[in-house]
N, C-alpha and C positions, 0 to 999 in steps of 0.2 A: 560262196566265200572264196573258195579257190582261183576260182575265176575273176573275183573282185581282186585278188592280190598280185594274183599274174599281169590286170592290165596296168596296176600302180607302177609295176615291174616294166612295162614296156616303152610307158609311155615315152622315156627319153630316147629309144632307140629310134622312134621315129620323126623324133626331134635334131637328131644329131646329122649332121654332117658326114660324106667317104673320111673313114679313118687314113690317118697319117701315121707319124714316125710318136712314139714317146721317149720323152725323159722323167727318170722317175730315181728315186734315191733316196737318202736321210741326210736331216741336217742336225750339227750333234755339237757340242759343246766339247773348244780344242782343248780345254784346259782337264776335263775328266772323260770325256766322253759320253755325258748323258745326253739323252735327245732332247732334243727343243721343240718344247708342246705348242701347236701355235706359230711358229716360223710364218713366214710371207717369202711365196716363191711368185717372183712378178717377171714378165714377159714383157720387156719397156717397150719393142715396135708395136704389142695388140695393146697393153696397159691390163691386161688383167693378168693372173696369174692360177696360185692355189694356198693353202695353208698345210701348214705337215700336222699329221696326227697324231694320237695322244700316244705315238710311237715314233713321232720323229720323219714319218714316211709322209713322202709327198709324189703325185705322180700329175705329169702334163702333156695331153695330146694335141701338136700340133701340125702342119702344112712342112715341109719340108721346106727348108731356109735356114740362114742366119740370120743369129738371136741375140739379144744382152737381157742374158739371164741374173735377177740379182735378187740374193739371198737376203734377209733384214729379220734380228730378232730384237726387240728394246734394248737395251741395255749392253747391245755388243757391235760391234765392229762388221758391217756391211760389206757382203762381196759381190763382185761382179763378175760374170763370166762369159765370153765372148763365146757359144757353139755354135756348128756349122751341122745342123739335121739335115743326115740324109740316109740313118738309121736309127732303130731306137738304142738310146744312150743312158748307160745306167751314171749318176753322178753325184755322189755322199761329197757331203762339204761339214767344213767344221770351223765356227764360226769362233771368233775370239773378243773375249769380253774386255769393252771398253774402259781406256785408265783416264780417268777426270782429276784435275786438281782437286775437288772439292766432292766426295762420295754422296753422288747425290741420290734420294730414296727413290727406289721403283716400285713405283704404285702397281705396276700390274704388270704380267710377261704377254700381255696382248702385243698386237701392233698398233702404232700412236691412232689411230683412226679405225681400228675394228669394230666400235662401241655406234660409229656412223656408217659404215660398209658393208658389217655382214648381216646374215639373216638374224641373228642370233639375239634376240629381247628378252627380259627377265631372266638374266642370265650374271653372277658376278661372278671373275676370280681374281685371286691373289695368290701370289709368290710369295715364296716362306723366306726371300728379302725385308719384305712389307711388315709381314705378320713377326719377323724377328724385330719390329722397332716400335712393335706397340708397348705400350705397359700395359703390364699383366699383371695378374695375384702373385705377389709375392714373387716377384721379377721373373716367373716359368712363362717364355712363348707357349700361347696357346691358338690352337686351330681352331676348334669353337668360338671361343668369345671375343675373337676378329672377326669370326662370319655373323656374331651379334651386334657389328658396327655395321651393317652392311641394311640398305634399306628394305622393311618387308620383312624384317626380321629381328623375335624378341627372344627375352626368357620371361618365365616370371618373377626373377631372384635369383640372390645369390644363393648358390646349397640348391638348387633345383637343376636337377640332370636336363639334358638335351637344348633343343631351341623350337621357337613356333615361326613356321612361312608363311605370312598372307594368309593369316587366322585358321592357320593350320596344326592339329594337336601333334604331340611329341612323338606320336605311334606312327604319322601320316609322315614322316621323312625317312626315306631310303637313305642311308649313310653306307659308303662305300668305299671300301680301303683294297686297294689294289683288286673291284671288282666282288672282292666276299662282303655280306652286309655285316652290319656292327651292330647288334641289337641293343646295346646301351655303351655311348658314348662318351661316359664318363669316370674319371677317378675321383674318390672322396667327396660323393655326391652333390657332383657339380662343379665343385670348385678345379679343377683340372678335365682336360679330357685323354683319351687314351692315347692320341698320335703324336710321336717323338719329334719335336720338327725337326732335328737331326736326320732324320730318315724321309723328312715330304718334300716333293718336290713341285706338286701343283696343285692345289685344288681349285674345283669349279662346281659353283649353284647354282643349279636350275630350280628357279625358283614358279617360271613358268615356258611355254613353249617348246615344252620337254620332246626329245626325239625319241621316234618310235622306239630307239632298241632298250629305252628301258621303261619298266613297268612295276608295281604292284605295290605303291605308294600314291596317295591320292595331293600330297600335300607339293612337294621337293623332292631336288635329289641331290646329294652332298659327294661328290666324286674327288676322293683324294689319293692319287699317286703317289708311288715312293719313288726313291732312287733308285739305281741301278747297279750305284757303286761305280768309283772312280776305275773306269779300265787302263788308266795310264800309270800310275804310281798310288803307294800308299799313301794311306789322310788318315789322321784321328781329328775326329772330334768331341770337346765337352762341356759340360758346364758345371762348376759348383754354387749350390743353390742354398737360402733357408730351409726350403722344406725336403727337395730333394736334390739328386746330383743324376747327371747323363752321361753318359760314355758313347761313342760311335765308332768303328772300325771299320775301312772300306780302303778297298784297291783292289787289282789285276790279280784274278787266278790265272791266266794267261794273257798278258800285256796283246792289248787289242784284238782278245778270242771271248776273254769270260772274265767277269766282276764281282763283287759281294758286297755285303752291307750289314755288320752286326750293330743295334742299336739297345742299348738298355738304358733304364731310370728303375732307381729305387728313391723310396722317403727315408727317412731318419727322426722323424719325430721318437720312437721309441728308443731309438739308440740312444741319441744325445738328451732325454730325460732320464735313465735308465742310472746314473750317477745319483738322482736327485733325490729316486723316490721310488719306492719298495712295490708301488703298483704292477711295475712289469714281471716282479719276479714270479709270482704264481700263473705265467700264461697267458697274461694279456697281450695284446698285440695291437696296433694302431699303426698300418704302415701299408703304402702297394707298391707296387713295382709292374713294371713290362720289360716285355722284349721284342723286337722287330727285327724279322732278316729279311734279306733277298741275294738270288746270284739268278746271273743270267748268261747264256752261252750262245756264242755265234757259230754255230753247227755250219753254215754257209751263208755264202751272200743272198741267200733266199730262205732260209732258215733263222729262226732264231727262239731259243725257249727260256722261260723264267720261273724261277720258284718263290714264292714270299710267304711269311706267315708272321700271326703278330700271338701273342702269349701276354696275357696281363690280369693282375688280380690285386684285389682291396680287403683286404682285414681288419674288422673294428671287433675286435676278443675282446670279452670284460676281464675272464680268466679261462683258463684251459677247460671249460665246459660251455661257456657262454657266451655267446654273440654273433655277429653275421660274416658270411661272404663271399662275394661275388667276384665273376670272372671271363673274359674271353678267350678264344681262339681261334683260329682260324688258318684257313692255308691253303695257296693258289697256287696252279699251276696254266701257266699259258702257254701257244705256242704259233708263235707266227709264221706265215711262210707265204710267198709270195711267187703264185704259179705261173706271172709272166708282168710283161711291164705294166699293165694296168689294171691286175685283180692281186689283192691284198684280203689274207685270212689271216683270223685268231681266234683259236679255239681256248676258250675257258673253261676247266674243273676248279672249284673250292668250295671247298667243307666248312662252317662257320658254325659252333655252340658258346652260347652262353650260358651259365649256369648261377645259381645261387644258392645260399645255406644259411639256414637260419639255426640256433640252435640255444637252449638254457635249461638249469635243471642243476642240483645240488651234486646229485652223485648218477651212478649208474642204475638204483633202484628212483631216484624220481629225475625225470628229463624230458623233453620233449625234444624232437630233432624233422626241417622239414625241408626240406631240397626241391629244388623245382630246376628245369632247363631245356632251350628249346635246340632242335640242332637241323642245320642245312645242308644238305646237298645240291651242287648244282653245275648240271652242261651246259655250255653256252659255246657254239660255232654263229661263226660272225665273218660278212664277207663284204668289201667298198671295190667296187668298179668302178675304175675313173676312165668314163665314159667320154670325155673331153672337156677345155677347158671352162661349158658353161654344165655340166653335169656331173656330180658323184655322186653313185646310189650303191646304198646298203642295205643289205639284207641278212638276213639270221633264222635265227631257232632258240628257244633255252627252256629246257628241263628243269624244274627243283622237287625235290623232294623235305619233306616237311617233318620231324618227330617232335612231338611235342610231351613234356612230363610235368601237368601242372603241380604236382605235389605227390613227394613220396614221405610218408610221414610219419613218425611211431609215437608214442605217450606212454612215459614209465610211472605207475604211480606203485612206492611201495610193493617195488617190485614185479607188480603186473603189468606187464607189455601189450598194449593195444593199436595196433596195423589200421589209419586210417589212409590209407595212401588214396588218389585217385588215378583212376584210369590213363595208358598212354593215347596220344592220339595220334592220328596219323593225315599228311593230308599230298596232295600232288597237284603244281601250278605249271603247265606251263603256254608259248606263247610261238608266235611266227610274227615277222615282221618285216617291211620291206619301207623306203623310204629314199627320197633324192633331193640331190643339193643344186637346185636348178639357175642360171642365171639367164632369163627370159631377153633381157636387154641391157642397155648401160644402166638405165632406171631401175628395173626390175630385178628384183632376186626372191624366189620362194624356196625354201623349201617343205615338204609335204611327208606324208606317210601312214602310214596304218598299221596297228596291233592288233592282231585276232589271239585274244588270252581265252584260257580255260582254265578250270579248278575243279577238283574231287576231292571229295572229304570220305576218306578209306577206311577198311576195318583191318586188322577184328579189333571188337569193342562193342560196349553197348551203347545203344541210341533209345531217344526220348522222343516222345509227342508231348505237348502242352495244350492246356484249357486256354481258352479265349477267356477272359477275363474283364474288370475294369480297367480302364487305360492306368498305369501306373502301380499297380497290384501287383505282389507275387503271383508267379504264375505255377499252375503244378499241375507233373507230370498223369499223362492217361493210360500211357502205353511204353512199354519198353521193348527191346528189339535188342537180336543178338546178330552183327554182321561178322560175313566170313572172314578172313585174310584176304588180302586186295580187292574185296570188296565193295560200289563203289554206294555209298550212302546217300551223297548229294552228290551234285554236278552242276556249276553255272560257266557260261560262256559268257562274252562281251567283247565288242570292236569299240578300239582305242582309237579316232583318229587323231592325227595330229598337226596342223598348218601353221606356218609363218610367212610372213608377207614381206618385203624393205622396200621403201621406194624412195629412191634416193633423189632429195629436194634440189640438191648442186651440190659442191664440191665440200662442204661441211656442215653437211645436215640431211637428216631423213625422219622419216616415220615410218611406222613399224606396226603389226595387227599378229595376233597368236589366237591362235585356238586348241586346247587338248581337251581330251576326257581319259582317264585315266580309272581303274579299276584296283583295290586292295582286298585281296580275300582271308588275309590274318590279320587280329586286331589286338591292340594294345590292350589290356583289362587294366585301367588304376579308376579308384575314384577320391587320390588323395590331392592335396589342393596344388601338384607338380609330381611329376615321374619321378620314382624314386626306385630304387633296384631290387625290390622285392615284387615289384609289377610283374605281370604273368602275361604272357601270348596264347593268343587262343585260335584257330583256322574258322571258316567260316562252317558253319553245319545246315541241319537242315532246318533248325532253328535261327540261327542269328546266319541272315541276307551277306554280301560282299556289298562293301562298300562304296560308288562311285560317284566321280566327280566331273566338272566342267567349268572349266578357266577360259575367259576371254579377256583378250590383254590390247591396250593400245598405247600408242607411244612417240613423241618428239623428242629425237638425237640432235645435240649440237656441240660443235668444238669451235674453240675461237683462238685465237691468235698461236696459227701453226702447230694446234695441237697442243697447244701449252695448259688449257683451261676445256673439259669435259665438263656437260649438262645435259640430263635427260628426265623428262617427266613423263611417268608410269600410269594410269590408271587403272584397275582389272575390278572383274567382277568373278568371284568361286561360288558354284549350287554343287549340294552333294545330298545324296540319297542313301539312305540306310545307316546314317552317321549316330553311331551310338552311345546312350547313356546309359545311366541305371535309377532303379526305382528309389525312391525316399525307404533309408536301411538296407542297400542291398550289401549280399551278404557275397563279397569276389572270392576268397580266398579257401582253399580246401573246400570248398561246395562241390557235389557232382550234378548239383542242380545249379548251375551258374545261367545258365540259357535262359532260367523263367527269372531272373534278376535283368535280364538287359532287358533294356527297349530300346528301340531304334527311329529316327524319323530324320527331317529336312535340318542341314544345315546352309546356313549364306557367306560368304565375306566377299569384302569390296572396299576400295580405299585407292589412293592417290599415292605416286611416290616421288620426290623428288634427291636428286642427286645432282651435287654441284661437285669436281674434283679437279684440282693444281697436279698436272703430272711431272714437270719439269723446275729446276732448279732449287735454291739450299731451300727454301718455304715450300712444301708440298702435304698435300692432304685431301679430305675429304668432307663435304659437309651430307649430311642423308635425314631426311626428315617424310615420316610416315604416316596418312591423317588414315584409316581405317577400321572398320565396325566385324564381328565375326559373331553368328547369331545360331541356335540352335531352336527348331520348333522342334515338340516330341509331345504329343499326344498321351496325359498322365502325369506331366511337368509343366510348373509353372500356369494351372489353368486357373488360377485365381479364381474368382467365383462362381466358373461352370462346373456344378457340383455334380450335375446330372452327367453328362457327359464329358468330363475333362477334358478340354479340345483345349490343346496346348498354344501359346502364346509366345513369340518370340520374345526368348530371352539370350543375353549377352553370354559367351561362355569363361570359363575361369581366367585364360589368355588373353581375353578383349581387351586392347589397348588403343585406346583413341588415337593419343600423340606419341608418338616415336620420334626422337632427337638424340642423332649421332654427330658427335665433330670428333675427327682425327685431325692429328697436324705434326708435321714431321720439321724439325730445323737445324740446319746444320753450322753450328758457330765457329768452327773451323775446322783441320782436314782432323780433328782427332774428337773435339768434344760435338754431342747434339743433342737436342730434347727435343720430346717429344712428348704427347698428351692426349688425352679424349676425355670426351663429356658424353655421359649418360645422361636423356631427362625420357623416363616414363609416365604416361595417367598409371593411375591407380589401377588395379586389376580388380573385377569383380568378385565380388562375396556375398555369402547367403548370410544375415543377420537374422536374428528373431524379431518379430512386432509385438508381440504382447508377452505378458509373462503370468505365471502362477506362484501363488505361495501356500505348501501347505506348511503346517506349522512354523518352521525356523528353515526351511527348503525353499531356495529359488526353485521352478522351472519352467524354462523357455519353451518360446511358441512360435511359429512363423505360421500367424492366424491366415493370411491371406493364399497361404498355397505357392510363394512365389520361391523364384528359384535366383541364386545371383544377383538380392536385390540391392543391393549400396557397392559401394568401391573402397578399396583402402586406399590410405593417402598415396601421392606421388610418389614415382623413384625421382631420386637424381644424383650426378656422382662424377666427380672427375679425378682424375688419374694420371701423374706425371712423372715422367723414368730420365736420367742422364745416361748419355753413355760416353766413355771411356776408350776410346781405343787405343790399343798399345803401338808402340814404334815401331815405324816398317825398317828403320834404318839402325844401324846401332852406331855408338859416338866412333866407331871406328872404321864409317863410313859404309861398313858391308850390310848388305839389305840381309835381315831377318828374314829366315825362311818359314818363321811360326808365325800366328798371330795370334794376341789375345786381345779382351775388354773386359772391363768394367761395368755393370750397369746398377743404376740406385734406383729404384722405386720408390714411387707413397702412391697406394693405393687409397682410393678417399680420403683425399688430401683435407678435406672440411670438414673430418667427425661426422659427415651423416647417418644419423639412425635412420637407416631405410627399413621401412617395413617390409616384414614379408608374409604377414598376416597378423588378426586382433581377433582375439575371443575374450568370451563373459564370463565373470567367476565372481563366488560371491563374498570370497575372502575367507578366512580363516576362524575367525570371532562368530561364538554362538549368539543368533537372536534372540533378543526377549520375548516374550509371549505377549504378542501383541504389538507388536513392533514393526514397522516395513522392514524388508531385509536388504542391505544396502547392493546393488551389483557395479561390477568395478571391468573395463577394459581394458587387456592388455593386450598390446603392440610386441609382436617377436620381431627381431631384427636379428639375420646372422650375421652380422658384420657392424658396428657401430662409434666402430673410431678408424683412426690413418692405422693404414699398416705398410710398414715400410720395409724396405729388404734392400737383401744386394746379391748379386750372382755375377761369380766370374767365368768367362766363355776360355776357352781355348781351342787351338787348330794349326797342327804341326802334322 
């Protein structure tokens, strides 16, 4: 193994060329000083260049000469700069953002032609420009539910936490906020998510062709950045909102040394009812709130550290005894340093728990109360040699450490106090990695890498053996076992590799080939019809396997008229192994026998993608439409009439969505008013109905005689969404330009009354049967959402 990572590690040294002089630097934004993710650093006498990283750093080795070096980020103002290399030259530039008669929307902070040029396939992002002119619930920009317009990617409803990739479940996405994971991604389950767009400043999905230095998600990776905070002057910004209102604070603790960023939202639903109606007085509560910071300090021009951390929580209280709630936190600390002109380091610690509480119960003698919450630790040293200007290779390390508390529990009845709490667990993942950004020829670009992960599942604590049983049966336990303290109980290893291929057709087009596999050794536990925040995490044991997977991806890039009009078409194929279910009645929650409830077996997806997108002028947008199938075979499930052996049958999973149909579209009616709008159209999601039924006396009950699993669909989504906005006057009648700016923006959310479904169950009404009589059974359709809802939210930024 060691020796297999060393030569991935060498290979470009004996590729490269006698080193030269470098320049190397940041490119930063004149107006606050954040860094520009993405920048295009180009060398016009060779015609290549580099990109700066998700730190603004970019570095370039070349021949000693003069150069016309030019800098280029979308949406700002291009510099050029004439050097004379005849030593290495360090060279930070700050680019300034372009003034257009007519504010026109930027789809993306790539460069006009990265989508055709780099390695990079199954890959989307958006700037929190974009994602500020969507409509959204109830006029709140959201980060989520812009990456749900994106192709390859669904929910199953509204009120359903997270999102699915390329028939990927909600557990299989790595979401990441400045680097710590977000084990649930949602406010007011679903309908918001937790990241302020106040405080974000890029994200980017990997959807596939994932680079080695991240891991231990089988599905995606959700990578969202914050700011940095304006190092040149003070900024507020905010928004008042229907449901809630956001505040943002940010400027110079030392005018071009060190920055900050205080970001909060709170709701008001309870406040502004709270006049109306006597419900809140005894203790209830209906409301979240977060918080988001960051500061960061320029110790040296080779130095530089950051702190960030997010605080956020949801309370839905009946009364001061009863109800739920969840929460995050987390908190990072990075620290760059740059040991010479062309090695660049960042080392990572943060700590990330989620936690939840359930709780109900009259008084102190009868109550039930159960808490559950998992918590991360994690190192991560992380290093890019820019090897020259057809080679950057990175390479790393990262530690996590795992505490997992599925339930700490008590039950009061009548004064007797009964401790069912379960077990803590304990687990350790970590990983080496090494990888490079090669550019073979003008045609060719690959780049490559490998992950060698490992996982321990720790003590102390007790462990189980289990009976071999009928495929789909509870399984129960034979043997129990007491492990020490560090302990090591189980242990799997797995290589990760990972390749990407571009081969550039001519000057506005290419095709593109991906390959990963990917390994997950903590699994989600829900078996409700969407994630919902009482869901538990669980490590991998010496019962339930680590999860893994394998994506192959292929692909035709095309831009037409100078970059004005973006098209590419996706096709992939995902197999995963160990991909888990549960038995018919398994029993997830407070069980310490939860391991003989999973089963485990082959899951498949694969599907087409297409993506047409207007980058330039007032009409801009995006059209994304997804034809794809996502299957699970499991041994015990869905084996319809093999009764003897239940040999499982591919069946569709709860997320399988045939047709995915997204339209964005952005317009600008003049320099102050624009609309803007999208369309949802989903297939139906799969459901398990009954086939036959029973009646004893005046009782319905249901049967699903055949064994099957997921067998019908509920009807279609579909849904469109149109927002105004308002901008306020940059001039005032007395000629002097305003130094604030505000807007206006008006929402309708499902502008057409659609009652979309988000599931239908059987009941048999209310009315006793006669004796002797059929008992009539009746279907109902829930919808969370089934009229317009419209709002207004006013922005400000002074």
């Amino acid at each position: 193994m060691k020796n297999l990572l060393l030569f991935l590690a060498v290979i470009p040294f004996f590729l490269t060329a006698q080193e030269k002089y470098t320049i190397n630097g940041y490119v930063k934004d004149a107006a606050n000083g954040e860094a520009l993710i993405g920048a295009t650093v180009l060398i016009e006498e060779l015609g290549t260049g580099n990109i700066t990283n998700v730190y603004g750093f970019y570095s370039i080795t070349l021949p000693p000469g003069e150069y016309s070096v030019v800098y280029r980020y979308i949406g700002f103002v291009s510099q050029k700069k004439q050097i004379l290399l005849e030593e290495n030259s360090r060279i930070d530039v700050e680019l300034v953002e372009e003034q257009t008669q007519l504010e026109e929307v930027v789809v993306t902070a790539k460069p006009e032609d990265e989508n055709v040029t780099s390695t990079e396939m199954s890959v989307a992002e958006l700037d929190i420009k974009t994602i500020s002119k969507l409509p959204a619930f109830l006029g709140e920009v959201d980060v989520i539910k812009s990456v749900q317009l994106l192709p390859g990617v669904s929910t199953v409803g509204e009120g359903s936490s997270g999102f699915n990739v390329r028939g990927g479940s909600v557990g299989q996405n790595l979401v990441l906020l400045d680097e710590a994971p977000i084990y649930n991604s949602s406010h007011m389950l679903g309908f918001f998510s937790v990241f302020n767009p106040d405080a974000v400043k890029d994200v980017k999905l990997y959807k596939g062709g994932i680079p080695a230095r991240f891991g231990g998600r089988l599905s995606s990776v959700l990578d969202i950045r914050m700011k940095e905070g304006n190092i040149k002057e003070y900024e507020v910004n905010g928004g008042i909102g229907t449901i809630f209102s956001r505040l943002a604070v940010e400027g110079p603790i030392k005018k071009e040394k060190a920055s900050f960023i205080v970001a909060g939202r709170r709701s008001y639903i309870d406040i502004l009812a709270k006049p109306f109606t006597d419900v809140f007085d005894n203790g209830a509560g209906l409301y979240f709130y977060d918080l988001t910071a960051k500061a960061n300090w320029n110790i040296s021009d080779k130095d530089r550290v950051y702190v960030s951390g997010y605080w956020g929580r949801d309370v839905f209280n009946f009364d001061e005894r009863q109800g739920i709630n969840w929460g995050s936190k987390t908190g990072t600390f990075r620290w760059n340093h740059l040991y010479n002109e062309r090695l660049f380091s960042n080392l990572t610690i943060y700590v990330s728990d989620y936690d939840y509480e359930l709780k109900f119960g009259e008084d102190e003698l009868d109550k039930f109360e159960w808490m559950s919450n998992i918590t991360t630790y994690d190192l991560k040293p992380e290093f890019t040699y820019f090897l020259n200007t057809n080679n950057e290779l990175t390479f790393g390390a990262e530690a996590i450490f795992y505490r997992f508390s599925p339930a700490e529990a008590n039950f009061s009845s009548n004064g007797v106090n009964r401790e069912f709490s379960l077990p803590k667990k304990r687990a350790f993942e970590y990983g080496l990695y090494v990888g490079n950004k090669q550019t073979v020829n003008e045609k060719i670009d690959v780049e490559y890498g490998l992950r060698f992960s490992g996982f321990n599942y720790i003590g102390p604590g007790e462990y189980y053996t289990f009976n071999d049983t009928i495929p789909g049966e509870r399984r129960s336990p034979t043997a129990v076992f007491e492990a020490d303290d560090w302990e090591s109980i189980k242990g799997y290893n797995n290589l990760e590799p990972r390749v990407s291929v571009k081969y550039q057709l001519n000057r506005t087009s290419s095709i593109k080939a991906s390959y990963n596999r990917m390994a997950q050794y903590i699994h989600l536990i829900s078996n409700t019809t969407a994630s919902n925040p009482l869901d538990i995490w669980t490590p991998s044991t010496n019962n339930i396997q680590p999860q893994t997977g394998q994506q192959w991806a292929a692909g035709y890039f095309r831009n037409f008229k100078n970059n004005m009009y973006e098209f590419s078409f996706e096709t992939y194929y995902r197999k995963t192994e160990n991909q888990i279910d549960y038995i018919d009645g398994a029993e997830l929650f407070i069980n310490d026998l939860l391991e003989g409830d999973v089963i485990s077996g082959q899951g498949r997806a694969y599907g087409a993608e297409f993506y047409l997108k207007k980058n330039k002028g007032r009409l801009t947008g995006w059209l994304s439409y997804t034809l794809g199938r996502t299957e699970l075979k499991i041994d015990g499930i869905n084996y319809l009439d093999d009764l003897e052996n239940r040999t499982g049958k591919w069946y569709p999973t709860r997320y399988d969505q045939t047709h995915n149909l997204k339209i964005a579209g952005f317009y600008e009616l003049n320099k102050r008013w624009s609309v803007s709008a999208n369309f949802t159209y989903l297939s139906g999601t799969p459901t398990t109905f009954p086939t036959h039924r029973y009646q004893i006396e005046y009782l319905t009950i249901p049967e699903n005689a055949n064994n099957s699993r997921n067998n019908l669909r509920i009807p279609d989504y579909h849904r469109l969404d149109v927002s105004f906005t308002l901008l306020g006057r940059e001039v005032r009648k007395n000629g002097k330009v305003r130094k604030n700016r505000d807007s206006l923006v008006i929402t309708f959310y499902n502008i057409y009354n659609r009652k979309n479904p988000f599931s239908i169950y059987f009941w048999q009404g209310e009315d006793r049967v006669e004796m002797g009589e059929p008992a009539p059974t009746r279907a109902t359709q829930v919808s969370i959402l089934g009229s317009i809802v419209p709002s207004v939210t006013y922005n400000f930024k002074f």
